[in-house]
C-alpha positions in Angstrom: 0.0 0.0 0.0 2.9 2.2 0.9 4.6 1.6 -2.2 1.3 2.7 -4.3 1.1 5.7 -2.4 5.0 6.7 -3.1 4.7 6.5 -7.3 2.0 9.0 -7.0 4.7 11.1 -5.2 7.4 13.5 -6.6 10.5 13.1 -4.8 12.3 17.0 -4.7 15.2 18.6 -3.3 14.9 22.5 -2.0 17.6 24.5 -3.4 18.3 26.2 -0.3 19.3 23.7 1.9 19.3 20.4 0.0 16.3 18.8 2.2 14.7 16.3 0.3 10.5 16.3 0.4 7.8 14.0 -1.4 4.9 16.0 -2.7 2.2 15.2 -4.4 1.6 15.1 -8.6 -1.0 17.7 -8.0 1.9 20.8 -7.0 3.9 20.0 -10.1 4.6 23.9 -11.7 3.7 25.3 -8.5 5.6 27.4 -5.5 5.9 25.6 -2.6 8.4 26.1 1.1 10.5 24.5 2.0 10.2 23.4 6.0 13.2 23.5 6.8 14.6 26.7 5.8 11.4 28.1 5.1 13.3 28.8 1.2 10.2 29.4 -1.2 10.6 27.7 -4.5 8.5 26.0 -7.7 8.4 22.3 -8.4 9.6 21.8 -12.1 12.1 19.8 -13.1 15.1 21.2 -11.5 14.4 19.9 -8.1 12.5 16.5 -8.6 15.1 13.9 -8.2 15.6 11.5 -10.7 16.7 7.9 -9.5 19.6 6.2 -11.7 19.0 3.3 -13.7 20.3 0.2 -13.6 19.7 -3.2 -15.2 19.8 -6.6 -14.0 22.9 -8.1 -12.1 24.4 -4.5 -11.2 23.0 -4.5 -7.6 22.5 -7.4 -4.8 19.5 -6.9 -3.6 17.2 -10.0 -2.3 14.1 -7.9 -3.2 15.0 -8.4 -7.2 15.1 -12.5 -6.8 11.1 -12.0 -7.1 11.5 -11.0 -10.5 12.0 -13.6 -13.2 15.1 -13.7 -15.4 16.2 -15.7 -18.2 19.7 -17.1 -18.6 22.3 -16.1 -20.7 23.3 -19.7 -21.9 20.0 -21.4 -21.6 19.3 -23.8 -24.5 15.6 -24.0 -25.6 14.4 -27.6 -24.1 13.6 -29.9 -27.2 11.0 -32.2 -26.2 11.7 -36.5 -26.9 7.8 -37.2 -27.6 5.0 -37.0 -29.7 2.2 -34.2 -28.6 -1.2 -35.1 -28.4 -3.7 -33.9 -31.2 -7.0 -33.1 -29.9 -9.6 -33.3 -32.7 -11.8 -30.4 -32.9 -15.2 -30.4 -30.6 -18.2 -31.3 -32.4 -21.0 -28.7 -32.5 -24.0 -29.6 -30.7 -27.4 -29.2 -30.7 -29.5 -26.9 -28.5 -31.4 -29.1 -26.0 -34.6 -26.7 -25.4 -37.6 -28.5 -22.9 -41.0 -29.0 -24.9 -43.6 -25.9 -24.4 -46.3 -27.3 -22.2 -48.9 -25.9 -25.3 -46.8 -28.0 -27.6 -47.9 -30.7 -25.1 -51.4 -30.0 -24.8 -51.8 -29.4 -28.4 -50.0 -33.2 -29.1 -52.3 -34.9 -26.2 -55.4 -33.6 -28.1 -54.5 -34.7 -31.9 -54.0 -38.1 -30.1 -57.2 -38.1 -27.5 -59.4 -36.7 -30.6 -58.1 -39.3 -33.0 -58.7 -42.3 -30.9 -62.4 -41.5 -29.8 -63.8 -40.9 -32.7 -62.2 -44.3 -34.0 -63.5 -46.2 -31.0 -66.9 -43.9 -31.7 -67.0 -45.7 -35.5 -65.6 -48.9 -34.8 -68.2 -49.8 -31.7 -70.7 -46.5 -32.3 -73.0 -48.5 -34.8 -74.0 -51.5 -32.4 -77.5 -51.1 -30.8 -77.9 -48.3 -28.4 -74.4 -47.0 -29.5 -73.7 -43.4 -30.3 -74.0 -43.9 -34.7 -76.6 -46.2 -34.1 -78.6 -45.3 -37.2 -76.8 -42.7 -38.5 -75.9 -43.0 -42.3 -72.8 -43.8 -44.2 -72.3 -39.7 -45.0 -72.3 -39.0 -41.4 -70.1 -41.1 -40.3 -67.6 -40.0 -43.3 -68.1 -36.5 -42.8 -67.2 -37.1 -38.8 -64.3 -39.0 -40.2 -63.3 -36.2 -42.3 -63.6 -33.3 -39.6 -61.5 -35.3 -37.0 -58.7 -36.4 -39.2 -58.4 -32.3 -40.4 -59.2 -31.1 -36.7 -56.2 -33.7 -35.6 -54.0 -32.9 -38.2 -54.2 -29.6 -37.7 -52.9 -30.3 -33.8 -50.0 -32.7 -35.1 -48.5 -30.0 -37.3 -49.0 -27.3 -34.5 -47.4 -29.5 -32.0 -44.0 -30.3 -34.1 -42.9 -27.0 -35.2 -39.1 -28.7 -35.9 -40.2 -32.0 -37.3 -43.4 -30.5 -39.8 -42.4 -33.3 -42.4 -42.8 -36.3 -39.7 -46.0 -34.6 -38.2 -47.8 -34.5 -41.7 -46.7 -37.6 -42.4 -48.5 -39.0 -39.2 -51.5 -36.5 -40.0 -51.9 -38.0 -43.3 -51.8 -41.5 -41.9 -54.8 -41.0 -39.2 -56.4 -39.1 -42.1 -56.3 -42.5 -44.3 -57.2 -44.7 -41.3 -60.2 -42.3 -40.1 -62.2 -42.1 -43.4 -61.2 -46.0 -44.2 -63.2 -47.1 -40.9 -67.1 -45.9 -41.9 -66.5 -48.5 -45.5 -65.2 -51.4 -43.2 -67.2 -50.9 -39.7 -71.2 -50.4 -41.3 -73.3 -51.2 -38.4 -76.5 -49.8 -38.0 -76.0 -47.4 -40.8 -79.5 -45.5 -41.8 -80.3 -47.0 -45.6 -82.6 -44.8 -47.0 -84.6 -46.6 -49.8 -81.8 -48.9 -49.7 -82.2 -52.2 -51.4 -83.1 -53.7 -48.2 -86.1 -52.1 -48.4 -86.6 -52.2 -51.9 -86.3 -56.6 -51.3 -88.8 -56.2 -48.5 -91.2 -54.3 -50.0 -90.9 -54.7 -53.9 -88.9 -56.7 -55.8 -87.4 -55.0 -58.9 -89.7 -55.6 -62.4 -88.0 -57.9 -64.5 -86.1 -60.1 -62.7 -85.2 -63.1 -64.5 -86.6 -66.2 -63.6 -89.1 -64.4 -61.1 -93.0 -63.8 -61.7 -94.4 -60.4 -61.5 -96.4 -60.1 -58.0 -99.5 -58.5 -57.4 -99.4 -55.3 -56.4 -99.8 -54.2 -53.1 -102.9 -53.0 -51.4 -103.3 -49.5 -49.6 -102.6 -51.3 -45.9 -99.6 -53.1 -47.1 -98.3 -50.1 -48.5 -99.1 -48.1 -45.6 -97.1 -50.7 -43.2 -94.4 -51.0 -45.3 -94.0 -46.6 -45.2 -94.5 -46.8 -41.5 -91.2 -49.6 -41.3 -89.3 -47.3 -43.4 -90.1 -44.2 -41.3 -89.3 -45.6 -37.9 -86.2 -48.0 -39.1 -88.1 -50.7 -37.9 -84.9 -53.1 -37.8 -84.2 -52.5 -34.1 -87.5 -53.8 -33.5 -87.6 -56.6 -35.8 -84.5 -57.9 -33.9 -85.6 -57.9 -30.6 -89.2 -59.7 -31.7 -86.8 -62.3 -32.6 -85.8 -63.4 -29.0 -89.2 -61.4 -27.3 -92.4 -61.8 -29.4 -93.9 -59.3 -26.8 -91.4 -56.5 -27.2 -93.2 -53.1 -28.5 -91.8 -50.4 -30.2 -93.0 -46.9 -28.8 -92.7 -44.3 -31.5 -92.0 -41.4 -29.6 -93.0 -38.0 -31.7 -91.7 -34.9 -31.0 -90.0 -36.0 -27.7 -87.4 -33.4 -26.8 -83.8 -34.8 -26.1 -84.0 -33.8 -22.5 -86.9 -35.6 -21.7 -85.8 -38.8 -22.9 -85.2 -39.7 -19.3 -88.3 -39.0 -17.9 -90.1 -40.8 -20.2 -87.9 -43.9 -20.8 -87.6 -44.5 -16.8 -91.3 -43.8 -16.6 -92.1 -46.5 -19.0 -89.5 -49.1 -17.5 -91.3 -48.1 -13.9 -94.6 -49.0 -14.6 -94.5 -51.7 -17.4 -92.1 -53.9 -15.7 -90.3 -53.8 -18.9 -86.1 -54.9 -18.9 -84.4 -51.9 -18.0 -82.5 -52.8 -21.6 -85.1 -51.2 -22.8 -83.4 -48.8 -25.3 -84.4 -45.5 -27.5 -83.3 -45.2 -30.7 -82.7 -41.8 -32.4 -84.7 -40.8 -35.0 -84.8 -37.2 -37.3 -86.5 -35.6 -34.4 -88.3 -38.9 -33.1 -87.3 -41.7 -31.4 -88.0 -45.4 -31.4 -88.2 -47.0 -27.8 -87.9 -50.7 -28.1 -89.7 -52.2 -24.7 -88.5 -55.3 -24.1 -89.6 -57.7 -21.2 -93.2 -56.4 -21.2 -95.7 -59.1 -19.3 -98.9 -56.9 -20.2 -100.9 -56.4 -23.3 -100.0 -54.3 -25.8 -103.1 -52.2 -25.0 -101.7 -51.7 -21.6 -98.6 -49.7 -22.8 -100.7 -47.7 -24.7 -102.8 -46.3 -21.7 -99.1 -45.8 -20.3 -98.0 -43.0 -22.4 -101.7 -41.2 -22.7 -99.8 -39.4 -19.6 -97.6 -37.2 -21.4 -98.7 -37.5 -25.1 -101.5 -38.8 -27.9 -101.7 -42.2 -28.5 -102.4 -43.0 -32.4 -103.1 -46.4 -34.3 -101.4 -49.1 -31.9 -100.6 -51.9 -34.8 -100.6 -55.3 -33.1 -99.2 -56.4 -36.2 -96.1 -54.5 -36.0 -96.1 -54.0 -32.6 -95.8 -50.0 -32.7 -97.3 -47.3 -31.1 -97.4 -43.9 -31.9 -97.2 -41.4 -29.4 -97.1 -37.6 -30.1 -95.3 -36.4 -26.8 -97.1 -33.1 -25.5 -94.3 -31.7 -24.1 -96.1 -28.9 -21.9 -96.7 -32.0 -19.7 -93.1 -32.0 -18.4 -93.1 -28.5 -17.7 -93.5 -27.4 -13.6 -96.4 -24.6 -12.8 -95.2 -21.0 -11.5 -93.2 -21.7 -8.0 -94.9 -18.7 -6.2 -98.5 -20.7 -7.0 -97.1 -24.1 -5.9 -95.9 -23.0 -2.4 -98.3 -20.6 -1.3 -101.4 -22.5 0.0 -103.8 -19.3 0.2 -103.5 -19.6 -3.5 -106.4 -20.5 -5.2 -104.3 -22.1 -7.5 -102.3 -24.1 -5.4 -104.3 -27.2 -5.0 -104.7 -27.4 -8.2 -101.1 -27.3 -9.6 -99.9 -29.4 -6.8 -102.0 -32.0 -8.1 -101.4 -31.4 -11.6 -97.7 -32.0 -10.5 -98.7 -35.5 -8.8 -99.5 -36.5 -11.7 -96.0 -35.7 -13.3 -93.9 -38.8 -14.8 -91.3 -37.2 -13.1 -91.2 -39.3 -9.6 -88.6 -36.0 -8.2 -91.6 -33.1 -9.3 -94.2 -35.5 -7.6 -91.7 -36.0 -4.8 -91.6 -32.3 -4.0 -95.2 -31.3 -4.6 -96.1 -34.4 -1.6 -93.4 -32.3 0.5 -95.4 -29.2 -0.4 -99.3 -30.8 0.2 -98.0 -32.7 3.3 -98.4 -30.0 6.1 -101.7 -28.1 4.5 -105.3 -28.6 5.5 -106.8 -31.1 2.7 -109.6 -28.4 1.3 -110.1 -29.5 -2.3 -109.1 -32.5 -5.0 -108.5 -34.7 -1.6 -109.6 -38.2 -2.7 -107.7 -37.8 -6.0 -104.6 -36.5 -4.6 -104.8 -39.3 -2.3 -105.5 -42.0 -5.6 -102.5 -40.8 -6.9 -100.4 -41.0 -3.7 -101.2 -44.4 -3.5 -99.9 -45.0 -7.0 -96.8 -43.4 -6.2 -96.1 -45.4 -3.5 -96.7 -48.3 -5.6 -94.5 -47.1 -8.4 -91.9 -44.8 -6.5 -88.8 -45.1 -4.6 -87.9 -45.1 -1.1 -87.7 -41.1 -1.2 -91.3 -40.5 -2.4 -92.6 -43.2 -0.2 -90.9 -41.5 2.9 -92.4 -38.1 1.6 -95.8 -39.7 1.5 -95.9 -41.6 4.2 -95.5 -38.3 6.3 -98.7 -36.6 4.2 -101.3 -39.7 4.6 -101.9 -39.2 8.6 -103.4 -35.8 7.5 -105.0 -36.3 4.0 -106.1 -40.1 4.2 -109.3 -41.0 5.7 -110.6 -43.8 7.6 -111.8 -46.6 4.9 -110.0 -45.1 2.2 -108.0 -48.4 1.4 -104.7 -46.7 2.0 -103.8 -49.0 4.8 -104.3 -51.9 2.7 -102.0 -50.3 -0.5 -99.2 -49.4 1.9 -99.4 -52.8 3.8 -99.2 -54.2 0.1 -96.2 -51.7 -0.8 -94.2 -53.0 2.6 -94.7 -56.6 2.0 -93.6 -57.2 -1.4 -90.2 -55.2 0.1 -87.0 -57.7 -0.1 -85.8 -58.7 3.4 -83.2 -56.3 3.2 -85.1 -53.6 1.3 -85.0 -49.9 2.9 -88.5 -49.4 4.8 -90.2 -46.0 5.1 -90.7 -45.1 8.9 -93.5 -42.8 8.1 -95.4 -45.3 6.2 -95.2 -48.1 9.2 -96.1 -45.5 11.6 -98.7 -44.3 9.7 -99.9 -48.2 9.6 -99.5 -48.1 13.5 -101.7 -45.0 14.0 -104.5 -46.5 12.1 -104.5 -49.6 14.4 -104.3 -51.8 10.9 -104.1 -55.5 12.8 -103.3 -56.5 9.4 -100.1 -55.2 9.8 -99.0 -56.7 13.1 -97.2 -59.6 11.4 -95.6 -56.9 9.2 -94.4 -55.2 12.8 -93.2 -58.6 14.1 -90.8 -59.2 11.7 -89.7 -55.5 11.6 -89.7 -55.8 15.4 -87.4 -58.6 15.3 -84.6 -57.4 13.0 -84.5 -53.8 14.5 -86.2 -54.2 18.4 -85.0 -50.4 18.9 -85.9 -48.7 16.1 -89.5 -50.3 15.6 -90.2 -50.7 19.7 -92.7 -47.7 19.5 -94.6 -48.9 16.2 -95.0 -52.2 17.1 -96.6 -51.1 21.2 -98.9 -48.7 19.5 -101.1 -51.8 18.4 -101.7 -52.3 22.1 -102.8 -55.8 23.4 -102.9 -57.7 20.8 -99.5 -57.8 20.1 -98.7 -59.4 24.1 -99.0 -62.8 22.9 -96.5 -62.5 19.9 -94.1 -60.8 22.3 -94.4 -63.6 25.1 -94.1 -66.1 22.3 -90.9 -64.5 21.2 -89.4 -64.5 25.4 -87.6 -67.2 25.5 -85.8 -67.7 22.6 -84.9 -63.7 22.3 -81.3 -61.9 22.0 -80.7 -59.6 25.0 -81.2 -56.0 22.9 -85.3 -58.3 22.0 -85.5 -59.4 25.5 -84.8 -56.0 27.3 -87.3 -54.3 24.2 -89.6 -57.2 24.9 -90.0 -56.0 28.5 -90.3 -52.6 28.0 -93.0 -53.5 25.1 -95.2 -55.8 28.0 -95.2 -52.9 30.6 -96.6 -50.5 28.1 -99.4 -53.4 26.6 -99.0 -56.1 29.2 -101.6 -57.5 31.1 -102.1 -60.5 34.4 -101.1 -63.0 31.9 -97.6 -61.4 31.7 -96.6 -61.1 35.3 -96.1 -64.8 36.1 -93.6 -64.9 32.5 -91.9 -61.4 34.1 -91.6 -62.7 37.5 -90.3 -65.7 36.1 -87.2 -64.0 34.2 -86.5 -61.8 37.2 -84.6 -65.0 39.1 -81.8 -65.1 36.6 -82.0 -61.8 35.0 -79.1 -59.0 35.5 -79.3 -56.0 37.5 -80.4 -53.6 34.5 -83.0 -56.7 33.1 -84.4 -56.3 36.7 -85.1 -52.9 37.6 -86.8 -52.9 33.6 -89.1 -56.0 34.6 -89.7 -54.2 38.2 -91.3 -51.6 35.9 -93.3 -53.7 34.1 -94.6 -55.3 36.7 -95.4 -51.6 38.4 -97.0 -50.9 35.0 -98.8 -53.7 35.0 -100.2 -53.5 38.3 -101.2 -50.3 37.5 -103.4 -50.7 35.0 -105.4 -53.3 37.0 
């Protein structure tokens, strides 16, 4: 640091006395005194010292050995090998990451392409997506995907275009090859299917002219070729009952109304399948037990029933799709409406089990003031045709709107028997069973009794006495959860024929089974 500091000095020498000084570069051509002998004087080049030269070798000094040197009689060193040749580096390419678009765009040429093969290659089976759709369709789908995934290919390879068309043009050729090698279910209009079912061409060698047809034959054969009667003409093969419901102006979002509405009440195979039509559909019912006629009176709830041909086995419906559309919501929930009875019932009559669901929910805390024996009817056909959500719904309506001798008792007694043994049950529906007194139903409690003693405990007491002698029959061969509900169940119906059985289990019975048979036997006593 010290030495930095002394080559930005000048080293003088005042002409006065001979003092030398250090001064900075900055006082060069200026007058400056000397300290000493306070001699004023300017700093040129007459008083800065100059050090002398010398060159290498003239001094001894150990501060020069840090300097290199070369020697005089050094011989330049030869070497007794062969250098190594490096070959020159390659150039490389530039590794860049692919763009996550680039990605995207790839994944969806691929995804696009595959579906719509799968879509033509299994689409034309029954029920499937190109079921009935014609060979133009299906190549104009074929066309728009293989352009639509091209189009992603080439935009997802940027640095390999001749490769991504390449691979375009491949799924191109294999998309609009599949619709001329997979033909199922294609739509032939006037095709010579037809034409051999209906007529056979004029001339044919070796055939005799036949007669023409009449007006009816002519009419059924139309008819076939309007609803694409092959669908049905299969399934007749393995179903001679199966019917084919014609479905007129049905809208596409009510196919699922209607279909599960037929399926519901027909007992028809839930394969039951609609075929698409040009604005129609064909519903092929299979499974159907009932007469033709039967179907028919079916779908006079949400459309117009024309010229059911037992011959074909078609019906025509022309769906009235007002019928599927819910009333104003500030009429159907405000009971001083004059209106609201009215539309709430209009709504029970709905195909659609969730709008007849809600419009129970909205009759079932209301005084019944008008339409009350048909709003009931049709609550009993719901239960009879609905699931375990309308059921519950109803069942919580009927202690207010049914009446005595109405035959409710016996359609909900019929609904919970035909329930499988491990079949959801209603609450409100047993308990409206138990508030009628129905001794029909006291077999019905038993065996509710026995699977669930907690849950139907209070049911099954509110039959009173006769259900004592069940419940002593049932003592003795009891789990502890029946046996403590069994006790509780004879001090609230109990009478002197059940204190000798209580009295009896109190000898061997644990401290809790006691103090609950003490009870009893205090009830008991009571009500003597």
């Amino acid at each position: 640091m010290d030495s930095h500091a002394d080559a930005e000095k000048l080293s003088i020498r005042c002409p006065g006395c001979g003092q030398r000084f250090k001064v900075g570069l900055e006082l060069r051509d200026r007058m400056v005194e000397c300290g000493t002998c306070e001699h004023r004087f300017r700093v040129n080049d007459e008083v800065v010292v100059r050090a002398k030269k010398f060159y290498p070798g003239e001094r001894r000094a150990a501060a020069l050995d840090s300097f290199s040197r070369v020697p005089r009689n050094a011989a330049p060193s030869q070497s007794t090998f062969q250098t190594i040749q490096y070959a020159p580096e390659p150039v490389h390419r530039t590794i860049e990451p692919t763009s996550p678009l680039r990605l995207v765009l790839g994944f969806s040429a691929v995804l696009i392409a595959v579906i719509v093969i799968l879509m033509l290659i299994f689409g034309g089976m029954p029920g499937g997506v190109l079921y009935g759709a014609s060979q133009s369709k299906r190549l104009m789908l074929a066309v728009f995907s293989a352009v639509v995934s091209g189009v992603l290919l080439v935009a997802a390879n940027p640095r390999a275009r001749g490769r991504a068309v390449l691979a375009a043009l491949l799924t191109a050729g294999g998309l609009i090859s599949l619709p001329f090698f997979f033909t199922n279910g294609v739509t032939l209009a006037s095709s010579g299917a037809d034409i051999a079912e209906d007529a056979p061409a004029a001339g044919t060698p070796g055939k005799e002219t036949e007669r023409p047809k009449t007006a009816e034959e002519e009419s059924v054969a139309a008819l076939k070729r309007q609803v694409s009667y092959e669908p049905l003409a299969r399934a007749l093969e393995t179903d001679p009952k199966a019917v084919g419901l014609w479905l007129r102006g049905l809208r596409e979002f009510h196919r699922p109304q209607v279909r599960d509405y037929i399926i519901r009440n027909s007992g028809a195979d839930p394969s039951s399948h609609m075929y698409p039509r040009s604005n129609e559909y064909l519903m092929v019912v299979t499974g159907f037990k009932g007469d033709i006629g039967d179907l028919a009176r079916l779908c006079e709830r949400f459309g117009e029933v024309h010229r059911p041909s037992d011959e074909l086995r078609i019906i025509e419906v022309v769906v009235k799709n007002e019928s599927f559309q819910e009333g104003a919501l500030e009429k159907l929930t405000d009971p001083a409406n004059p209106a609201f009875y009215e539309l709430n019932k209009r709504e029970l009559e709905s195909i659609d089990l969730e709008r007849a669901r809600k419009a129970v929910n909205r009759l079932a805390p209301v005084e019944p003031k008008l339409y009350r024996k048909d709003i009931v009817k049709r609550m009993g056909e719901l239960i009879q045709e609905g699931d375990f959500a309308i059921q519950f719904e109803i069942g919580k309506a009927l202690p207010k709107w049914s009446e005595p001798g109405d035959g409710m008792e016996e359609v909900v007694l019929g609904v919970l028997e035909k329930l499988p043994a491990d079949g959801e049950v209603a609450e409100p529906l047993v308990t409206f069973l138990a508030g009628r007194k129905d001794m029909a139903a006291v077999s019905l409690l038993d065996r509710l009794w026995l699977q669930e003693p907690n849950k139907w405990e209070e049911n099954y007491g509110a039959f009173g006495q006769p259900v004592e002698d069940k419940v002593l029959s049932r003592l003795p061969q009891t789990t502890p959860v029946q046996r403590m509900s069994a006790v509780r169940l004879l001090g609230r119906v109990g009478t002197a024929k059940s204190v000798p059985v209580l009295e009896g289990a109190m000898k061997d019975a644990n401290p809790e089974m006691k103090v609950l048979i003490q009870h009893a036997l205090e009830s008991i006593r009571g009500r003597k």
